[in-house]
Backbone as XML, in Angstrom:
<?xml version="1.0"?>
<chain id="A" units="angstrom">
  <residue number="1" name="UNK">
    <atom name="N" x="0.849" y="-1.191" z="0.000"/>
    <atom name="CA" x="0.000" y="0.000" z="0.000"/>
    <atom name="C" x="0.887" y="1.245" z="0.000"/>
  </residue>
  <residue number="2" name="UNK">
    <atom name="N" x="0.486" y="2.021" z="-0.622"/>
    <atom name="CA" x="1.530" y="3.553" z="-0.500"/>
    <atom name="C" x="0.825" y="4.095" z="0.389"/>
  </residue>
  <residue number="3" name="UNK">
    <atom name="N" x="2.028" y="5.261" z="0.961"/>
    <atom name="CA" x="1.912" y="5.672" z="1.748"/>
    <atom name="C" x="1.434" y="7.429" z="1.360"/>
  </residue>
  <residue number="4" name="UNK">
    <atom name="N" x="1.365" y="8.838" z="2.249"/>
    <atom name="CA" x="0.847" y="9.644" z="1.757"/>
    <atom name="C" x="1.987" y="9.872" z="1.367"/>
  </residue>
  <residue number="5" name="UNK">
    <atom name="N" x="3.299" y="9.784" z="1.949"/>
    <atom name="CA" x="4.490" y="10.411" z="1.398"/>
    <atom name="C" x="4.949" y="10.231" z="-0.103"/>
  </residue>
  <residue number="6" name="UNK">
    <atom name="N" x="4.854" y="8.769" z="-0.364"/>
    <atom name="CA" x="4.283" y="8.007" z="-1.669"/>
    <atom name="C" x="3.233" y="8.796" z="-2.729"/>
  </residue>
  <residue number="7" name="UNK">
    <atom name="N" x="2.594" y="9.363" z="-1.995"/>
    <atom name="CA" x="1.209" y="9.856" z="-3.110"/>
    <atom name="C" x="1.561" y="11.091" z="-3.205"/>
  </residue>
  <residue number="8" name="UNK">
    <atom name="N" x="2.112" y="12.085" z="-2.350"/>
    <atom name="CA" x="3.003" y="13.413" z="-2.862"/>
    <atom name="C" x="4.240" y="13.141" z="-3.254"/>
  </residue>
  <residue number="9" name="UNK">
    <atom name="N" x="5.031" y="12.239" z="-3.318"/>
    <atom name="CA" x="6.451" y="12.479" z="-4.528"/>
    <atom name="C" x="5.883" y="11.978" z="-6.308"/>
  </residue>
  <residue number="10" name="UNK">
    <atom name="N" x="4.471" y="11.030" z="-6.069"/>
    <atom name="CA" x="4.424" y="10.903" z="-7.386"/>
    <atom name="C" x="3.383" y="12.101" z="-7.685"/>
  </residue>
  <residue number="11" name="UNK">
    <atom name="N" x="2.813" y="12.964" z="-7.060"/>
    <atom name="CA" x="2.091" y="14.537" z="-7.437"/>
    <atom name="C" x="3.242" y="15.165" z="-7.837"/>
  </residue>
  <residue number="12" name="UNK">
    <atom name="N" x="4.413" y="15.193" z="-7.221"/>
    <atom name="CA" x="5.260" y="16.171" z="-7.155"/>
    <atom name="C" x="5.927" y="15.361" z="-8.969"/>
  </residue>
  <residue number="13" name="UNK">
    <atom name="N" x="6.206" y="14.403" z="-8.748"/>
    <atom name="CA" x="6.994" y="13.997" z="-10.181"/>
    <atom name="C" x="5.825" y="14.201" z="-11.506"/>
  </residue>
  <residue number="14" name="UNK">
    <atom name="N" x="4.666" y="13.825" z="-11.100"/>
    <atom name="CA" x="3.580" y="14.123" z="-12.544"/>
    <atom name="C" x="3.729" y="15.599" z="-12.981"/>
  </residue>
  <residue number="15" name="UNK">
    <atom name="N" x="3.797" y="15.948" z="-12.102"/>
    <atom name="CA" x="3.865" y="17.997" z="-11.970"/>
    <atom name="C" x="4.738" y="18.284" z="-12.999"/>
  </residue>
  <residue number="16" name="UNK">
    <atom name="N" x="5.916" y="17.573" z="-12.492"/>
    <atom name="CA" x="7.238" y="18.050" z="-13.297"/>
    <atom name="C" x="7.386" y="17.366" z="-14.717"/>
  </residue>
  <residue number="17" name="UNK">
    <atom name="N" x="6.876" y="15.948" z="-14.804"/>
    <atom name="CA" x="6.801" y="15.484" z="-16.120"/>
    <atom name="C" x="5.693" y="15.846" z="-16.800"/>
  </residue>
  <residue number="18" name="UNK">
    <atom name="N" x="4.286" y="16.466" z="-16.484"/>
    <atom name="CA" x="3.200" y="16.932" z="-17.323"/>
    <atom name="C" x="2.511" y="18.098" z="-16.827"/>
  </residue>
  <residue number="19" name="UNK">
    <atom name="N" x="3.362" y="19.419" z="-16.961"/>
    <atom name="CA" x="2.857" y="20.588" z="-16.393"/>
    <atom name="C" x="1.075" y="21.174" z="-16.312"/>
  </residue>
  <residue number="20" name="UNK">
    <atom name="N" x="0.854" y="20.434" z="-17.714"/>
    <atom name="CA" x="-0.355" y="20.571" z="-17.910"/>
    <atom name="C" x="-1.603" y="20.435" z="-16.957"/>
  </residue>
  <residue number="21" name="UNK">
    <atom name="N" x="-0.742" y="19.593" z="-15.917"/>
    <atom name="CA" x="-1.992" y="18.860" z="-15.053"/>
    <atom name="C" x="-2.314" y="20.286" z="-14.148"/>
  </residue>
  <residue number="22" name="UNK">
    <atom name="N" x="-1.672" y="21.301" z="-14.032"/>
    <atom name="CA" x="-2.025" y="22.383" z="-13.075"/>
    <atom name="C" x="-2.656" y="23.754" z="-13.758"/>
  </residue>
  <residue number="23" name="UNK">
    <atom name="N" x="-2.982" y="23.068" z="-15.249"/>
    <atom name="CA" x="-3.785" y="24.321" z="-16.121"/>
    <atom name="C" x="-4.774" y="24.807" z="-15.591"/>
  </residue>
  <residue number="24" name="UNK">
    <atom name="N" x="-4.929" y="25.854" z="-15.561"/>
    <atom name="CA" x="-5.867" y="26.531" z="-15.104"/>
    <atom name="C" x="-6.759" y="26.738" z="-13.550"/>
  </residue>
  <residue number="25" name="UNK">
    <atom name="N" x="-5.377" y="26.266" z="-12.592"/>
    <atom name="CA" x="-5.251" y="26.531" z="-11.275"/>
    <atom name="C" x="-4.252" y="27.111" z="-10.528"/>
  </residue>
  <residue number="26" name="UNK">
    <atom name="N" x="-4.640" y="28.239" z="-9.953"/>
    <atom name="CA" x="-3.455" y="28.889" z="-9.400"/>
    <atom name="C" x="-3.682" y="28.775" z="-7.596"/>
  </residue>
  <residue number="27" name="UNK">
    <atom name="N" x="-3.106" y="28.168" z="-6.960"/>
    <atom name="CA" x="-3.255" y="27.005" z="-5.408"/>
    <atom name="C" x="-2.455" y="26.963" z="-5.335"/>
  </residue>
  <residue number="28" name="UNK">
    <atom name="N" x="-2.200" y="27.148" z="-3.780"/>
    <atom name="CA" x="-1.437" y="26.282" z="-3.117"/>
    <atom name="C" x="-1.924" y="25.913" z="-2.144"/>
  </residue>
  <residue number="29" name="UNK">
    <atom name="N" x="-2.016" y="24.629" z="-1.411"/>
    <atom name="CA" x="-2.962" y="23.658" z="-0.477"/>
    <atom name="C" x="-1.412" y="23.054" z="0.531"/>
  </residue>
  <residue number="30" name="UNK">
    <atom name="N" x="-2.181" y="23.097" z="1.199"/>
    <atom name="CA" x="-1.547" y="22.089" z="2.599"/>
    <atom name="C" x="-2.392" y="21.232" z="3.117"/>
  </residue>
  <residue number="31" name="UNK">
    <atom name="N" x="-1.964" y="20.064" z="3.321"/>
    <atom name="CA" x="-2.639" y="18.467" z="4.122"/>
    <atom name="C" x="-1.850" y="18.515" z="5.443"/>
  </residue>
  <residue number="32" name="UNK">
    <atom name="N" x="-2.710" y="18.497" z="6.163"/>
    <atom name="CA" x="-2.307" y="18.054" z="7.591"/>
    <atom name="C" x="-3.184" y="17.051" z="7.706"/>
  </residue>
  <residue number="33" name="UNK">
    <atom name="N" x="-2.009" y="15.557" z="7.972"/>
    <atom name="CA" x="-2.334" y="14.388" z="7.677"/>
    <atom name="C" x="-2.065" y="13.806" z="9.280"/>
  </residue>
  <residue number="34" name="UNK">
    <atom name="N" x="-3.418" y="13.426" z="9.854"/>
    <atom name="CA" x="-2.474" y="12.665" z="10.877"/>
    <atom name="C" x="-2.678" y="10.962" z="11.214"/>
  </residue>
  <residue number="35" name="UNK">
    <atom name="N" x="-2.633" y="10.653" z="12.032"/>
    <atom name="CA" x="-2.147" y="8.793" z="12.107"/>
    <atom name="C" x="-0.902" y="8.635" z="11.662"/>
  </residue>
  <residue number="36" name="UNK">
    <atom name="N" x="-1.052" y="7.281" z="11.436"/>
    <atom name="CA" x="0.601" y="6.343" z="11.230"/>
    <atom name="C" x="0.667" y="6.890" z="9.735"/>
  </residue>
  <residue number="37" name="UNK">
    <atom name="N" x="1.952" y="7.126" z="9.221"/>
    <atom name="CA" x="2.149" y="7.907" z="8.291"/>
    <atom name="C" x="2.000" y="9.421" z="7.467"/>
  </residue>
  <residue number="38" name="UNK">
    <atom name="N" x="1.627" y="9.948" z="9.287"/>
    <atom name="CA" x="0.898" y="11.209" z="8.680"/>
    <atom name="C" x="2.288" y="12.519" z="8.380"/>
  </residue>
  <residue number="39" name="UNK">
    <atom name="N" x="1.378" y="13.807" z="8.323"/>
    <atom name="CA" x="2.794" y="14.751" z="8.538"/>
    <atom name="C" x="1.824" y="15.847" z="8.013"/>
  </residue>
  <residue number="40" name="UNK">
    <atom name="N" x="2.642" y="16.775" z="7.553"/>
    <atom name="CA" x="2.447" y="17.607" z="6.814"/>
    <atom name="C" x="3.356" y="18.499" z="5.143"/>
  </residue>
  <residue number="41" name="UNK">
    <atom name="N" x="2.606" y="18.468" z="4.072"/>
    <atom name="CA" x="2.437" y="18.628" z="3.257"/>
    <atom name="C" x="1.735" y="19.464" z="2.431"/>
  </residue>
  <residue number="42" name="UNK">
    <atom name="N" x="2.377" y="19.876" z="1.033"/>
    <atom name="CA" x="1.920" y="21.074" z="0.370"/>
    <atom name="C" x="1.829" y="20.881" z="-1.142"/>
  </residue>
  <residue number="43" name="UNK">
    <atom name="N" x="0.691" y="20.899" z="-1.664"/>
    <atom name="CA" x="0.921" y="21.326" z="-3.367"/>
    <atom name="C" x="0.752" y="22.422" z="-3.547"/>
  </residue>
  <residue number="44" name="UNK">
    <atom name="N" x="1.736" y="22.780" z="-4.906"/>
    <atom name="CA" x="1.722" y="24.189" z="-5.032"/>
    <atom name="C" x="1.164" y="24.098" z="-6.671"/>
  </residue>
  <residue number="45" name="UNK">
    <atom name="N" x="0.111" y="24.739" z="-6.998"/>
    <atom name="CA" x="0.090" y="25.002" z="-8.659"/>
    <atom name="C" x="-0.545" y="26.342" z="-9.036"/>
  </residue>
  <residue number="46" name="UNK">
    <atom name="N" x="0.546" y="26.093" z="-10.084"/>
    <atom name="CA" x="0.897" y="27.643" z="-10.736"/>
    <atom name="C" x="0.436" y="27.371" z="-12.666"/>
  </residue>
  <residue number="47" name="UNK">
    <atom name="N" x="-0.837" y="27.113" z="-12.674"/>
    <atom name="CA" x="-1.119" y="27.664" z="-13.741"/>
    <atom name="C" x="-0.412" y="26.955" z="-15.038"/>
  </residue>
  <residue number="48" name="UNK">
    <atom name="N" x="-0.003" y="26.076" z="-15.147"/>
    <atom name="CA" x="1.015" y="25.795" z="-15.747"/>
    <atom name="C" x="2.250" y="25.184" z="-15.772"/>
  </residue>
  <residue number="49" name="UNK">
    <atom name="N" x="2.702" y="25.148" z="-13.829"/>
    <atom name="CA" x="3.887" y="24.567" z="-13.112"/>
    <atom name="C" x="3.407" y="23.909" z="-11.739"/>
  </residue>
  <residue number="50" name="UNK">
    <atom name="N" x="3.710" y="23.485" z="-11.260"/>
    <atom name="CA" x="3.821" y="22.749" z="-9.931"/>
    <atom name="C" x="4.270" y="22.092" z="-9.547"/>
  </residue>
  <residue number="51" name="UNK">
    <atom name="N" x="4.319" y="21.793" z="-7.619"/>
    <atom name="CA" x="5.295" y="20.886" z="-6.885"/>
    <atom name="C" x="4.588" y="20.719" z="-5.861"/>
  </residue>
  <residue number="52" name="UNK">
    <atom name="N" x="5.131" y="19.544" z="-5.919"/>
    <atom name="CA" x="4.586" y="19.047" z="-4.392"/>
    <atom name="C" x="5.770" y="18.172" z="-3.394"/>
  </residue>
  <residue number="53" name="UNK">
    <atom name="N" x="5.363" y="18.358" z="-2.042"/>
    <atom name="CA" x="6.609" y="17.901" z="-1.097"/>
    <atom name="C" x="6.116" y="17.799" z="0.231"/>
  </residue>
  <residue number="54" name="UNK">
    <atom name="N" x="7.247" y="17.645" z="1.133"/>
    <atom name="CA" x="7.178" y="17.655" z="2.715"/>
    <atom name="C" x="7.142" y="19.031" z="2.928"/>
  </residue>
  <residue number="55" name="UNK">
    <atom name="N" x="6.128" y="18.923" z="4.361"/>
    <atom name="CA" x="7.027" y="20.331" z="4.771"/>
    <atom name="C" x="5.256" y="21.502" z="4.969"/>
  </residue>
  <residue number="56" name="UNK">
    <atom name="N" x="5.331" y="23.064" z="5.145"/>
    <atom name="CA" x="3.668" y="23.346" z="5.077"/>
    <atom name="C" x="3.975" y="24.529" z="3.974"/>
  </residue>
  <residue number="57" name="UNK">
    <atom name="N" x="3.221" y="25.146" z="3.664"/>
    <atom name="CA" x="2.895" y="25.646" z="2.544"/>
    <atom name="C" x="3.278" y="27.042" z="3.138"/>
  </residue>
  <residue number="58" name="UNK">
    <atom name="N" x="3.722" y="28.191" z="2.423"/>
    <atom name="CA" x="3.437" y="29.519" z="2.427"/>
    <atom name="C" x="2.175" y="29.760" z="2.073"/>
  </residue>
  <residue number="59" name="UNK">
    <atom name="N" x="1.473" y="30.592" z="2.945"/>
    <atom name="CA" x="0.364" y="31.440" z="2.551"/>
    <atom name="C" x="-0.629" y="30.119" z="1.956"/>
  </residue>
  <residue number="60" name="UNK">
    <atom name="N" x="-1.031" y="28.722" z="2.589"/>
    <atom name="CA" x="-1.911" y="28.111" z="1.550"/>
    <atom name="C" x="-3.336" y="28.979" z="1.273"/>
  </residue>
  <residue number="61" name="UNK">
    <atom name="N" x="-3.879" y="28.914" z="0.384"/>
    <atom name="CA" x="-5.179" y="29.207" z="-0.068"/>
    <atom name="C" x="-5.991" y="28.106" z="0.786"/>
  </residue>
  <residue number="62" name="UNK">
    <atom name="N" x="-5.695" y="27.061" z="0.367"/>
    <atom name="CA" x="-6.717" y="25.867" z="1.045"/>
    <atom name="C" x="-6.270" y="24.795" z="1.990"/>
  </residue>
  <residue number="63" name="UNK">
    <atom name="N" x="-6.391" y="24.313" z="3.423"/>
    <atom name="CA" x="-5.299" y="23.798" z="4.433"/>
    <atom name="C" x="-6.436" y="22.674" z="4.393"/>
  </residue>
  <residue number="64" name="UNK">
    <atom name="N" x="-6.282" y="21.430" z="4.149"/>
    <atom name="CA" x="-7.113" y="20.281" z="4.242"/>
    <atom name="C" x="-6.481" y="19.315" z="5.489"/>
  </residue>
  <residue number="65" name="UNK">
    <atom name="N" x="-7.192" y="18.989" z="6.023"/>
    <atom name="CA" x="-6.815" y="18.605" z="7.408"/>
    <atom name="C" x="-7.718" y="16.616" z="7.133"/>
  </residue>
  <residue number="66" name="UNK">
    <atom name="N" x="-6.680" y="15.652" z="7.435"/>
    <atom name="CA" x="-7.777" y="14.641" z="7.395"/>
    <atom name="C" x="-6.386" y="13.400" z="7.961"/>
  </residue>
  <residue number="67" name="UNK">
    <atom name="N" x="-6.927" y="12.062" z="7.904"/>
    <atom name="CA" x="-6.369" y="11.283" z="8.614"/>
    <atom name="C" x="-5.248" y="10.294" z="7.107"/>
  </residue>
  <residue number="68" name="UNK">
    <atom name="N" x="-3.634" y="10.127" z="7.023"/>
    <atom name="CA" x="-3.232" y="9.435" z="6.442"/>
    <atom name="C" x="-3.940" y="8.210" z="5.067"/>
  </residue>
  <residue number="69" name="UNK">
    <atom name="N" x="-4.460" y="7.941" z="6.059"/>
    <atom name="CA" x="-4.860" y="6.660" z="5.407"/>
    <atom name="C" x="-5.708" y="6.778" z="4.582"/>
  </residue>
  <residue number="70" name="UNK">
    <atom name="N" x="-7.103" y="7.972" z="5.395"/>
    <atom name="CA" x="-7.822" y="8.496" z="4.640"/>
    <atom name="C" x="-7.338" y="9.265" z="3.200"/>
  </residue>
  <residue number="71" name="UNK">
    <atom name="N" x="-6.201" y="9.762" z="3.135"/>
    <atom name="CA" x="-5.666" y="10.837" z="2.136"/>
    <atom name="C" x="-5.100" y="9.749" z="0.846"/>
  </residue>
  <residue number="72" name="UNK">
    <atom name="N" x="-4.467" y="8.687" z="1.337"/>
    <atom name="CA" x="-4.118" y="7.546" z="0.500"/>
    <atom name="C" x="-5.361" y="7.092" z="0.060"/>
  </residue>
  <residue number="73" name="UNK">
    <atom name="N" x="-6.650" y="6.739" z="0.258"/>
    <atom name="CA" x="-7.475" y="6.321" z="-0.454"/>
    <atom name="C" x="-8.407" y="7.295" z="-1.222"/>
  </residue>
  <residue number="74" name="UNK">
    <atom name="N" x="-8.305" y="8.461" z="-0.978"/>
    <atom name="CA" x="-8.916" y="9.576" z="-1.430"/>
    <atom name="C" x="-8.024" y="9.757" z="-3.105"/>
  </residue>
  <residue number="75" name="UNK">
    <atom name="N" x="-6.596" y="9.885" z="-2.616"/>
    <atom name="CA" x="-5.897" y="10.213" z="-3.787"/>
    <atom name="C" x="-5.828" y="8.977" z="-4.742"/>
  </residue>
  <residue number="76" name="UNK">
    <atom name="N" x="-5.800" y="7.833" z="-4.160"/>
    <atom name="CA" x="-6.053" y="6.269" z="-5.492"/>
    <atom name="C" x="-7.762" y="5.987" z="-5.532"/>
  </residue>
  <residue number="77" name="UNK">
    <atom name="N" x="-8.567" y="6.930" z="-5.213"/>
    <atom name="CA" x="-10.043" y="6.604" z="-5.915"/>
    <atom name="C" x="-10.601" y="6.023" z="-4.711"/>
  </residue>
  <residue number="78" name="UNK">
    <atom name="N" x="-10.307" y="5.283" z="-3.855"/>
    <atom name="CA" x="-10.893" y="3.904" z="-3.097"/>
    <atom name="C" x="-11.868" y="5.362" z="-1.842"/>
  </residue>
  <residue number="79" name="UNK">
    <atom name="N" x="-12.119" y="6.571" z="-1.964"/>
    <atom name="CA" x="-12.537" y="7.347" z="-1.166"/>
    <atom name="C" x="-13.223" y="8.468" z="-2.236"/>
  </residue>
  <residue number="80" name="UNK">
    <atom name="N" x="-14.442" y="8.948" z="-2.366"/>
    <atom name="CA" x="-14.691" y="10.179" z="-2.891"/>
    <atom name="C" x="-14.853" y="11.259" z="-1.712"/>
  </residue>
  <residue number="81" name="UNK">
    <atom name="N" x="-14.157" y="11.900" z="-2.360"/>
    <atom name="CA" x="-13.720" y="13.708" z="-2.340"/>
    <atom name="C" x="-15.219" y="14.141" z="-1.240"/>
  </residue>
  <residue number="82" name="UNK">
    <atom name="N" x="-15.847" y="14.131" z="-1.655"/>
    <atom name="CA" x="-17.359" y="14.467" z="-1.548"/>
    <atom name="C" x="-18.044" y="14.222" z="-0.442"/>
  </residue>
  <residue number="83" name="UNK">
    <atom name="N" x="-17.780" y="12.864" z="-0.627"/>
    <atom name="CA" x="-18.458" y="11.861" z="0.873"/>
    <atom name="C" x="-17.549" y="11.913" z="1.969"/>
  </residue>
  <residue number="84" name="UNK">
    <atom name="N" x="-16.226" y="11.855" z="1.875"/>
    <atom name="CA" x="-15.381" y="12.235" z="3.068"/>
    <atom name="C" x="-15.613" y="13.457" z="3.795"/>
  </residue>
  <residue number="85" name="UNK">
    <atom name="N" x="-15.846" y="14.216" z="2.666"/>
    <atom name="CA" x="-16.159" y="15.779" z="3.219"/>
    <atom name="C" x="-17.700" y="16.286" z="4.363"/>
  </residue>
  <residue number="86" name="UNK">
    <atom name="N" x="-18.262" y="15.194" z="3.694"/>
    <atom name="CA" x="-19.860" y="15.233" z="4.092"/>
    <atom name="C" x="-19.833" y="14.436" z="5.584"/>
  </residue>
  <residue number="87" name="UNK">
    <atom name="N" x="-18.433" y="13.989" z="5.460"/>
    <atom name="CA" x="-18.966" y="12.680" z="6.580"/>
    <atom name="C" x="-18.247" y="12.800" z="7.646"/>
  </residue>
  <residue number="88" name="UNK">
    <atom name="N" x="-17.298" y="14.200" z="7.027"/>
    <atom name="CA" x="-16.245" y="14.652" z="8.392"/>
    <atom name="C" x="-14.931" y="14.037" z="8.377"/>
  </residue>
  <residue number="89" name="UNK">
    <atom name="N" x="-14.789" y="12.874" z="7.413"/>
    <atom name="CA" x="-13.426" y="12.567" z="7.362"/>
    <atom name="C" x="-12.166" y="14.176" z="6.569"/>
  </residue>
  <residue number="90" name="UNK">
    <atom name="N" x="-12.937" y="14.378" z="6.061"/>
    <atom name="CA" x="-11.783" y="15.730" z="5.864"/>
    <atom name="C" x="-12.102" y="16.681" z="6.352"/>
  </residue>
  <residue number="91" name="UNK">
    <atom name="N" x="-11.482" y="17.694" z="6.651"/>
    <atom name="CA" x="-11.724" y="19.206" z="7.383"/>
    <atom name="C" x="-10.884" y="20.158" z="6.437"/>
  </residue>
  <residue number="92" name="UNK">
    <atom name="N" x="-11.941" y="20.973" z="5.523"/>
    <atom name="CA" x="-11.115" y="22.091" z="4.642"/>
    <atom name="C" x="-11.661" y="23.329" z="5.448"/>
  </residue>
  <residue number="93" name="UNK">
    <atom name="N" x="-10.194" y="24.202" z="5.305"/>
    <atom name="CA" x="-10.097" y="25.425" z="5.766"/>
    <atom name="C" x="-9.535" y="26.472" z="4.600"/>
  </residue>
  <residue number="94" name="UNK">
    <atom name="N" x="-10.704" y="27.292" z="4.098"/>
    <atom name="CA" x="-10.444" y="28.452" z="2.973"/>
    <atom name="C" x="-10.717" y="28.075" z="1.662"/>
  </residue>
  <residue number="95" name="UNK">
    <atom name="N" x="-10.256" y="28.017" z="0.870"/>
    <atom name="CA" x="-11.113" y="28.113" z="-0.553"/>
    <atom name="C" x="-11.565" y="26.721" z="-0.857"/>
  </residue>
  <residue number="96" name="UNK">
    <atom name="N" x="-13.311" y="26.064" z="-0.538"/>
    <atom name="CA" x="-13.705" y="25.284" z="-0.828"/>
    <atom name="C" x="-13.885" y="24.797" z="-2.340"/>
  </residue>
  <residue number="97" name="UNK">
    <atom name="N" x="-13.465" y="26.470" z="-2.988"/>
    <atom name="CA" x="-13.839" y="25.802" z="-4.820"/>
    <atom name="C" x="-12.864" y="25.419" z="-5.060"/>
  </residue>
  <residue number="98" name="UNK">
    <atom name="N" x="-11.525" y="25.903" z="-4.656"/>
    <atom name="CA" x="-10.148" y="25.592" z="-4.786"/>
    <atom name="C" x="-9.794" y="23.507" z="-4.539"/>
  </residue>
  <residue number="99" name="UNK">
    <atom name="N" x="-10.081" y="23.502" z="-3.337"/>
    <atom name="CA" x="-10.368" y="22.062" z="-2.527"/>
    <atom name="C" x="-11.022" y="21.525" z="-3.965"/>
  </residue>
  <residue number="100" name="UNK">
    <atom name="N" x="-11.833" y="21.602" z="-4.208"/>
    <atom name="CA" x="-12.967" y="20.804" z="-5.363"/>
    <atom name="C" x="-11.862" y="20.451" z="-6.759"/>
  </residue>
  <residue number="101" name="UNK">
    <atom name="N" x="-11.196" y="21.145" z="-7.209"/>
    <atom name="CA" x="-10.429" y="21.430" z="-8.555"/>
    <atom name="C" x="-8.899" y="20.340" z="-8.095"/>
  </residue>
  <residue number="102" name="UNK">
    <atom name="N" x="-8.717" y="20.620" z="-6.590"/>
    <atom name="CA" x="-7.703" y="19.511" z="-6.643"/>
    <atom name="C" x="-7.583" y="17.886" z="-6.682"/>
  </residue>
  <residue number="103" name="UNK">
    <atom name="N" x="-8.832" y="17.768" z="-6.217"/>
    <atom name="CA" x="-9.332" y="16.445" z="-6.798"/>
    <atom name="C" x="-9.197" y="15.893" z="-8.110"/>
  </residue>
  <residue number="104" name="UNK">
    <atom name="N" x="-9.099" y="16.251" z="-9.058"/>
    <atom name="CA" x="-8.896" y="15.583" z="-10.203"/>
    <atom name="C" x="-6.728" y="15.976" z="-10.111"/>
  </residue>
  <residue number="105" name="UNK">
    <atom name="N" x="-6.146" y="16.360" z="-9.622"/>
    <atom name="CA" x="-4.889" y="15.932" z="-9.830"/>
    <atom name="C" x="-4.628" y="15.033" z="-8.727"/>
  </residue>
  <residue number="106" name="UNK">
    <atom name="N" x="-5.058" y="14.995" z="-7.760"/>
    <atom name="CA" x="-4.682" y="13.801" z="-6.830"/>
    <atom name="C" x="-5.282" y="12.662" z="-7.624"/>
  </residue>
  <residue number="107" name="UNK">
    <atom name="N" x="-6.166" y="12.502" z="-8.282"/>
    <atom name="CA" x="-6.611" y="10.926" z="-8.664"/>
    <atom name="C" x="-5.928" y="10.675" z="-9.837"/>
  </residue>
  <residue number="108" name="UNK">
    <atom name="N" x="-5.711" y="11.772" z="-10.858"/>
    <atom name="CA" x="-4.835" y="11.038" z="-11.745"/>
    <atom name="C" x="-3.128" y="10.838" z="-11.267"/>
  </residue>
  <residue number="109" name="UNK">
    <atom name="N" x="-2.732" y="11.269" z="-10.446"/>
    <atom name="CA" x="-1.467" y="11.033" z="-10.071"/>
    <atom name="C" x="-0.974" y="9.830" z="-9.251"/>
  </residue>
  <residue number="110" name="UNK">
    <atom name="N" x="-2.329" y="9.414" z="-8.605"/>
    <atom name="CA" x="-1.744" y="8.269" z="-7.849"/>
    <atom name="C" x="-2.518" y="6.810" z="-8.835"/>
  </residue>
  <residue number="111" name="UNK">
    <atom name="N" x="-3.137" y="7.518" z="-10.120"/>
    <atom name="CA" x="-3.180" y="5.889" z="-10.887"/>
    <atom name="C" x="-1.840" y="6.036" z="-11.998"/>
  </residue>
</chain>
């Protein structure tokens, strides 16, 4: 099973091999992940460029707060975006339309 650290170096490597994936979003988000494997973490997209890594974000727009394990199944599909949100497994803080738009790069990055 990957881990979240796992599911942000391959965000962070899709970023860099297919810029495209951050068209027409300008974000930067932080996950505060906690349980076994948790931490904290940041994507940054710029419209055109992005990265993702360890570590918390400058200035995020959107700070998503939720549990490891939960974030690993969210980002490989086995969790919708939607229903976690509804059900309290995630906690977003600041731009909820922002939150919505990152969903489609977390799912194509971790298939």
């Amino acid at each position: 099973m990957a881990s979240a650290q796992d599911i942000v170096a391959e965000i962070n490597n899709q970023l860099a091999s297919d810029p495209q994936r951050s068209k027409g979003i300008n974000a930067t988000y932080q996950f505060d992940l906690a349980g076994d494997g948790g931490g904290t973490y940041y994507v940054v997209l710029k419209d055109g460029s992005g990265s993702a890594g360890e570590g918390s974000a400058t200035d995020p727009n959107t700070t998503i707060s939720m549990n490891a394990d939960d974030f690993v199944d969210l980002a490989t599909g086995k969790l919708d975006g939607t229903r976690a949100f509804m059900t309290g497994k995630i906690r977003i803080k600041g731009d909820m339309h922002l939150a919505m738009k990152l969903q489609s790069v977390l799912t194509t990055a971790a298939q």
